[in-house]
Structures are given as structure tokens and as C-alpha cells.
C-alpha positions, -999 to +999 in steps of 0.1 A: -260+378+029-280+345+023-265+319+050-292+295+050-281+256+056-281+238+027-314+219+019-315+182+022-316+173-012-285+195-018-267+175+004-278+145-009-270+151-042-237+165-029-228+130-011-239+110-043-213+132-064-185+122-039-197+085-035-194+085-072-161+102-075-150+078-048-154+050-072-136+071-101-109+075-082-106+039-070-105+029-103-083+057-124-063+074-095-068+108-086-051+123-116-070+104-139-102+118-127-127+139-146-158+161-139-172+138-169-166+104-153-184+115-118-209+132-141-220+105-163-219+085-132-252+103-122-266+111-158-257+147-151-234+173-174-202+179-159-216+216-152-239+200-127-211+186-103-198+219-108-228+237-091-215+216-055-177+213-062-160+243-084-134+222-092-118+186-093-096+191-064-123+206-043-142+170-051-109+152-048-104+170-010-142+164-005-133+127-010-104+120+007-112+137+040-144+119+040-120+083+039-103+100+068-136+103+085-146+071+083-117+054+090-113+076+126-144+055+133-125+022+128-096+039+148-118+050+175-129+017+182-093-002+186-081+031+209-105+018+234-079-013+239-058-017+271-027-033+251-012-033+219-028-069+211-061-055+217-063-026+204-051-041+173-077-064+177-104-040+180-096-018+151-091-048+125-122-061+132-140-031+130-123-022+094-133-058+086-166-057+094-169-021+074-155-041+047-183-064+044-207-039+050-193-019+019-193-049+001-229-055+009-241-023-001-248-013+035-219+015+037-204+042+013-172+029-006-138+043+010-118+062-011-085+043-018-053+062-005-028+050-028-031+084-046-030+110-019+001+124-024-009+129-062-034+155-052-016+180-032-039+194-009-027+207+022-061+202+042-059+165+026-020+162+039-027+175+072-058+149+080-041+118+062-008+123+088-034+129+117-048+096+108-014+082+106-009+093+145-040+077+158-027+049+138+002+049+154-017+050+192-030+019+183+010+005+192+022+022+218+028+057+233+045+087+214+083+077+215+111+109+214+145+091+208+147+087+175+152+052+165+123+040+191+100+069+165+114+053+135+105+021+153+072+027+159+064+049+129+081+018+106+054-006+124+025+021+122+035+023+085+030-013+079-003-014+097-017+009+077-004-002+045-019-041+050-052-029+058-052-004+025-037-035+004-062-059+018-088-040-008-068-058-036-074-094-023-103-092+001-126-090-028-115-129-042-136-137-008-172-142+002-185-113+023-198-129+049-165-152+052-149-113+060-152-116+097-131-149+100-105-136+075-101-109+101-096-129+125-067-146+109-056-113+095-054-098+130-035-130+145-006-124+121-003-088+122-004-095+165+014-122+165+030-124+129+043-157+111+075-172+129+069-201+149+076-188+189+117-197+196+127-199+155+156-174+146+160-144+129+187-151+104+182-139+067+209-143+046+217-113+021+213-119-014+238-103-024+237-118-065+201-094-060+225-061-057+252-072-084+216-073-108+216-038-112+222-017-146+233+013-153+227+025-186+196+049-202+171+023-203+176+018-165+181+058-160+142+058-178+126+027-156+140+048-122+124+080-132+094+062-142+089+040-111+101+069-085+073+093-106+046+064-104+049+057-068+047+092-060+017+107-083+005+074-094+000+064-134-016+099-149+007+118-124+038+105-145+034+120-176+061+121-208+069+154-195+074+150-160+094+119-165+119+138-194+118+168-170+128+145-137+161+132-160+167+167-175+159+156-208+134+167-242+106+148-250+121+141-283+151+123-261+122+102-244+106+091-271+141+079-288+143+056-259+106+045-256+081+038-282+051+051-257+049+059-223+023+025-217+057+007-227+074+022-205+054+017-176+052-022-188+086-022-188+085-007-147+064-033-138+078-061-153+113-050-139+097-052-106+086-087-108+113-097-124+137-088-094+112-104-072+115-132-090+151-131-087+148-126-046+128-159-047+152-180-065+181-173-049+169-174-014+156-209-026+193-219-036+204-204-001+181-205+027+174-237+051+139-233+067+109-220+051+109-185+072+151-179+063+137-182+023+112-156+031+127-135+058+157-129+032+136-123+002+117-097+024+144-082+040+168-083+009+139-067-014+135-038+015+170-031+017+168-030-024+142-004-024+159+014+005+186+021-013+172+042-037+193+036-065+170+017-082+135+013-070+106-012-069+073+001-083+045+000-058+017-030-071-005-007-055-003+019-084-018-009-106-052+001-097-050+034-122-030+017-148-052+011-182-072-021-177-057-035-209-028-039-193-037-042-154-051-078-154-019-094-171+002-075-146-023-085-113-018-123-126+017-120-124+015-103-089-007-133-080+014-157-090+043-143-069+021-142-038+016-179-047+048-188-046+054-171-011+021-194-002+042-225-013+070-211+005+048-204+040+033-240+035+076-255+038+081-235+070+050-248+084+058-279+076+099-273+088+084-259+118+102-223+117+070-205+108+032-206+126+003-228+108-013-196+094-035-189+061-009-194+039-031-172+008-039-138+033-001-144+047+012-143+010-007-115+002+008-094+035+038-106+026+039-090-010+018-060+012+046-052+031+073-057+004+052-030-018+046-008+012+087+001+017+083+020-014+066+051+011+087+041+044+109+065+036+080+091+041+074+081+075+107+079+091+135+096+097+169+091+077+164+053+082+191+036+066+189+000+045+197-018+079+176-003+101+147-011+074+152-048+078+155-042+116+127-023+123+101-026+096+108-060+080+113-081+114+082-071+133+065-080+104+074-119+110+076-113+150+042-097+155+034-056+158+023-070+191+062-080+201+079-049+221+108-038+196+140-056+201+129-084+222+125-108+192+108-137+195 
């Protein structure tokens, strides 16, 4: 039996096949992936990837566990912190600096994760929750009662989920600006945005809740969102969407013209009820940080509830571009209106002078973000959501859990 090592040149042609699938999936999702789009990537027949990887899930595993590599580097570096404020320290601006490299051409791209559930592999499952753990290290020791592990799995979650989402607006800067944006990043996940001594008093929107339809059109936009979030764009096909509602086909399409409308109509759902959040907490709230803290928490307990779900923005990075740059300039302008909101509680006093534009975009981070909580914690009701997931958000990871600010 032949068990030579493989040559050099294999393996370099092996690690340009997976640095080129990396990019396919970052920008069609892991479902919509082919042998044909990493091929032509590399002027090579799709027969050629095939050689190194005998199918697209052995290159999608290849992929993904080689993110989970690289970001146990990052993680490795933070875990050498004392406390939780430097750890945290450590690791962001580690990612950051990776960031810039990547975007200098000086490191391999890093698989996005939004997709990981869509593929299915055990080997990939069983790495991406190990990197969750280490994750979790960064903030504190292992916790056995259960609502201090929902605590600290809640803030893990959130960690995670900023530094993934920061891909979608770190770009819109200068690389060699990225070590100063972590910097700023890092103070308001430590320290987050509430100015030390302001309250903790959302108010519920409760006109959010009435909002809600039940009819078949809403029955459609649930099973699409819930199918989206979980498999991403290609994972929610016609048939798994009819199939999730017990339905035919022939019942979808009497409902909706296409499934692209469909998905249109998913995302514009979402921002319309954000939109909804925003103007009612403007009609209710008193300080700049009340307006946000109840969109926030409101819009959490909303997707908490199951019932009807917000779709994850994140899943716009496999949607068909025809569509995906209307949808990310509606997205944007939300995130500027929680700027303009951040810039009244600086100026009221209840929230910390921070960069309004990365603070808006961690604030929309975290919103999308509650769509997986659910994943990472156990039985965690609407209420404990705000408590433990939405309120360290605007207190700092860095603030022990319960002691406010």
C-alpha cells in the first residue's frame, strides 16, 4: 500500500482549491456552492477539484475546519489574559489585525460561518462548538447552575456573533485604519455603551407584539425566515419551505409568484418591524439609551418568542446580488438611524461618547445575532433574553452578570 506524504505541489494546489472555495462560499453560502465555481476559479474542470476533494462536502468540511483553525490562533492569543477585560482585549486585536492582513493580501480569506449549520457535517459541528468554548474562556470560568451557563453562553454568543458581523462593515474602512477601529470595537464590547451610573429601564413596546398577523401569507414569511436562518438562501428551497408547512408545491406557488419574492417579502418584513421598534420607542422613550435599550430588548424578546421570527441580515450575503444591495441599503440605513439615536444619548448623557457608526452596526449585530441564541442556551425564556443577552450588551461583557452598571 502506497503511503507516501503528499508532494508539495499537491498540497498547494489542494490549499488554492480551498482558498478558492472559501471565497464561493462567502459569497453564495455553502448550499449554493459548486465544483464549477471553485473550478473555474482556478481555470481547471470541475473533475480536477475532484482529484483532491471527492465531493462538495468534503471541500465544504475542508473549509470550515480550516476557519476553525485559524481563528484558535486569534483565541489563543486573548486566553493568555489575566481578566475578562484583557483577554478580550487580546483576542480582538488579534482578529483585527488578521483582518487587515486578509485585507492586504498577506493572509488566506476566513470562511464566513453564517452557513455552518447548512452543511451538516458532524466533524464541522463538533470543531465550530469547540471554538464556541474557547470562546466562551475568554469570559470567565465554566459555570454549572444553569442560569449563570445561559449567562455566560448568551454573552459568549454575542462575542462571537460581532466579530463574524464585523466582515459586513469593516470592509467600508481603510485597512490600515483596522487597528484603531479595534480599539474602539474592543472598548464597547469591554465596556459597552451606557454612560457609568445611567439606568436600565426599557420600556416594552408593546404596539410591536399587537403588529403580528396570522393569516397564510404570514404562515409562508415564518417558514421562510425560520428555513433561511437555519440553511441560509439555497438551503430554503420551494420544497422544503411547502414541506415545513405540510403543504404541495402547487399550494406554494398559489400564494407566491417565485420563491425570490418570497424571500423579498422576509426581508422586507424584517425591516419593516424594525422600523416599527424605532418609531415607537421614539414616541416613548426619554434618554437616547431607554430609545435603544427598548428597541433592542423589545426586538429580542420578539424573536424569542418564536411565533414569528426576524430573518438574520447575515443570510444576505448568499441572497442573488440583484436583490442584495437594495436590501444592504436598507439595513444601512437602519444602522443609521441607531447612529442618530447613539449621538442623543451622548449628547443626554445616558450613553458613553463612542463611534456612533461601529456602535450602530453592533447594535443591529446583536439584534440579528438572537435569531441563533436559542442554539446556545438552554430553555431561555423572552425575559431572561433581555436580561442576560441584551443588557451586557449596553453594560460591557466585561461587567460580572447582575451587577449592572
Amino acid at each position: 500500500m502506497n503511503t507516501r506524504p503528499p508532494t508539495r505541489r499537491f498540497e498547494a494546489r489542494r490549499a488554492a482549491i480551498v482558498a478558492s472555495a472559501v471565497g464561493v462560499i462567502n459569497r453564495k453560502g455553502v448550499r449554493g456552492m459548486t465544483l464549477g465555481d471553485v473550478a473555474s476559479c482556478l481555470d481547471l474542470v470541475p473533475t480536477g477539484v475532484i482529484y483532491y476533494f471527492k465531493n462538495k462536502e468534503a471541500l465544504a468540511q475542508a473549509c470550515y475546519l480550516q476557519g476553525v483553525e485559524q481563528f484558535d490562533g486569534l483565541l489563543a492569543e486573548g486566553l493568555a489574559g489575566r481578566e475578562v477585560a484583557e483577554r478580550l482585549t487580546l483576542f480582538l486585536d488579534a482578529y483585527f489585525a488578521f483582518r487587515r492582513r486578509i485585507a492586504e493580501r498577506e493572509a488566506p480569506e476566513v470562511v464566513v460561518f453564517n452557513d455552518v449549520r447548512a452543511l451538516n457535517d458532524e466533524a464541522v459541528n463538533a470543531a465550530y462548538v469547540d471554538l464556541f468554548r474557547r470562546t466562551r474562556s475568554l469570559l470567565d470560568v465554566p459555570q454549572t447552575e444553569r442560569r449563570a451557563r445561559n449567562a455566560l453562553n448568551a454573552r459568549a454568543h454575542m462575542l462571537l456573533s460581532e466579530v463574524l458581523w464585523s466582515i459586513v462593515w469593516l470592509p467600508r474602512r481603510e485597512p490600515e485604519d483596522f487597528g484603531w477601529v479595534g480599539r474602539r470595537f474592543a472598548s464597547m464590547v469591554c465596556e459597552g455603551l451606557a454612560a457609568p451610573g445611567a439606568a436600565w429601564n426599557p420600556i416594552p413596546l408593546t404596539q410591536l407584539m399587537a403588529a403580528r398577523r396570522e393569516d397564510s401569507a404570514e404562515l409562508f414569511l415564518c417558514a421562510a425566515t425560520e428555513l433561511i436562518n437555519e440553511q441560509g438562501y439555497v438551503g430554503a428551497s420551494v420544497e422544503k419551505i411547502s414541506a415545513r408547512l405540510n403543504v404541495t408545491k402547487g399550494a406554494f406557488y398559489h400564494h407566491n409568484a417565485a420563491k425570490d419574492d418570497l424571500v423579498l417579502a422576509c426581508f422586507q418584513r424584517t425591516i419593516e418591524v424594525m422600523r416599527l421598534a424605532i418609531r415607537q420607542a421614539e414616541q416613548v422613550a426619554e434618554t437616547g439609551y431607554q430609545a435603544l435599550a427598548s428597541i433592542a430588548a423589545s426586538l429580542v424578546e420578539y424573536q424569542m418568542s418564536g411565533n414569528a421570527p426576524l430573518l438574520r441580515t447575515s443570510a444576505l450575503t448568499s441572497v442573488p446580488e440583484a436583490i442584495q444591495r437594495t436590501l444592504l441599503d436598507q439595513f444601512d440605513r437602519i444602522s443609521e438611524r441607531f447612529a442618530s439615536m447613539i449621538c442623543d444619548g451622548v449628547a443626554d448623557g445616558s450613553l458613553r461618547p463612542v463611534d456612533v457608526n461601529i456602535a450602530a452596526q453592533m447594535i443591529t449585530g446583536m439584534i440579528n445575532a438572537a435569531a441563533d441564541l436559542k442554539f446556545w442556551t438552554h430553555e431561555l425564556s423572552p425575559a431572561d433574553a433581555v436580561a442576560l443577552y441584551v443588557r451586557p450588551f449596553f453594560e460591557g461583557l466585561a461587567t460580572p452578570e447582575g451587577e449592572g452598571r
